[in-house]
C-alpha positions as CSV (number, residue, x, y, z in Angstrom):
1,X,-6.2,-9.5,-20.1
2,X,-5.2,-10.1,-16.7
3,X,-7.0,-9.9,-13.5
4,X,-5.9,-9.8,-10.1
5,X,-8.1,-10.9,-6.7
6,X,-6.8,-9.9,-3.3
7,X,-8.2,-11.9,-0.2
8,X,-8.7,-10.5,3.0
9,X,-10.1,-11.2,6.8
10,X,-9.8,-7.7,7.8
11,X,-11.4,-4.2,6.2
12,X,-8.0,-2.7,6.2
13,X,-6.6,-2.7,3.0
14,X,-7.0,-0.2,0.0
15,X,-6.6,0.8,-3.5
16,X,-3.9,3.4,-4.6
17,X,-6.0,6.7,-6.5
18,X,-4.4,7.8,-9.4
19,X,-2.0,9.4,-7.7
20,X,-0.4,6.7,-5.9
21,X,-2.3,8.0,-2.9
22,X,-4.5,5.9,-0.7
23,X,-5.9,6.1,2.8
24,X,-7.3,3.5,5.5
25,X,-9.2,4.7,8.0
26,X,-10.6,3.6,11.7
27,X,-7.3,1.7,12.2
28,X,-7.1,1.1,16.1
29,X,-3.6,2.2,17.7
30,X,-0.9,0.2,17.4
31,X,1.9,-0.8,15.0
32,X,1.4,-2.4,12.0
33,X,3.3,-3.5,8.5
34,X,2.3,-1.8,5.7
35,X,2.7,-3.7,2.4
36,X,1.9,-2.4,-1.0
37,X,2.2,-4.2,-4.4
38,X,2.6,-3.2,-8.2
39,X,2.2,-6.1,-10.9
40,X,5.6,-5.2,-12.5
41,X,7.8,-2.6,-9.8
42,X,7.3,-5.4,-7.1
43,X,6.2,-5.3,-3.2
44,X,7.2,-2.9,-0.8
45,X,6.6,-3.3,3.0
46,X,7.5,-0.9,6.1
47,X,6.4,-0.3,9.9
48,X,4.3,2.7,10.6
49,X,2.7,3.4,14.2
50,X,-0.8,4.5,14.7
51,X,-1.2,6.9,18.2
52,X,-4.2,7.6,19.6
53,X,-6.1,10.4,17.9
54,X,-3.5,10.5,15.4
55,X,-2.9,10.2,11.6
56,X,0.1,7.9,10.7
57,X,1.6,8.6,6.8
58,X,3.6,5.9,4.8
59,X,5.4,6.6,1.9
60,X,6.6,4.2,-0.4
61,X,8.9,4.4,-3.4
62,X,9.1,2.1,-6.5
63,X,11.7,1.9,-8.8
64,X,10.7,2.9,-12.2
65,X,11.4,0.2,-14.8
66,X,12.6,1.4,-18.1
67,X,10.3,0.2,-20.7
68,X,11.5,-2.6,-22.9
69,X,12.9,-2.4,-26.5
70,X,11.3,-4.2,-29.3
């Protein structure tokens, strides 16, 4: 069993659907880093600009990791 716990001072943070999809809303103008994690493909992070009034889309791609052989 493993377990994971994720600390944070802000409410802007999420939790991928099953999809991969996730969204963060009320997130004030300006530009931020955007960092995702996966326990085995590894961390990810990118810029992405919010405008005013706007919607701002990341997209992030892991590299698949070929399943060991017994």
């Amino acid at each position: 069993m493993h377990a994971y716990l994720f600390v944070t001072e802000d409410p802007y943070h999420a939790v991928t659907d099953s999809g991969g999809q996730f969204v963060i809303d009320d997130v004030p103008p300006g530009t931020y880093t955007i960092a995702v994690w996966h326990e085995i493909l590894g961390n990810r992070e990118q810029q992405v600009m919010v405008a005013p009034g706007e919607t701002a889309t990341a997209d992030f791609t892991l590299d698949a990791v070929a399943p060991e052989k017994p």
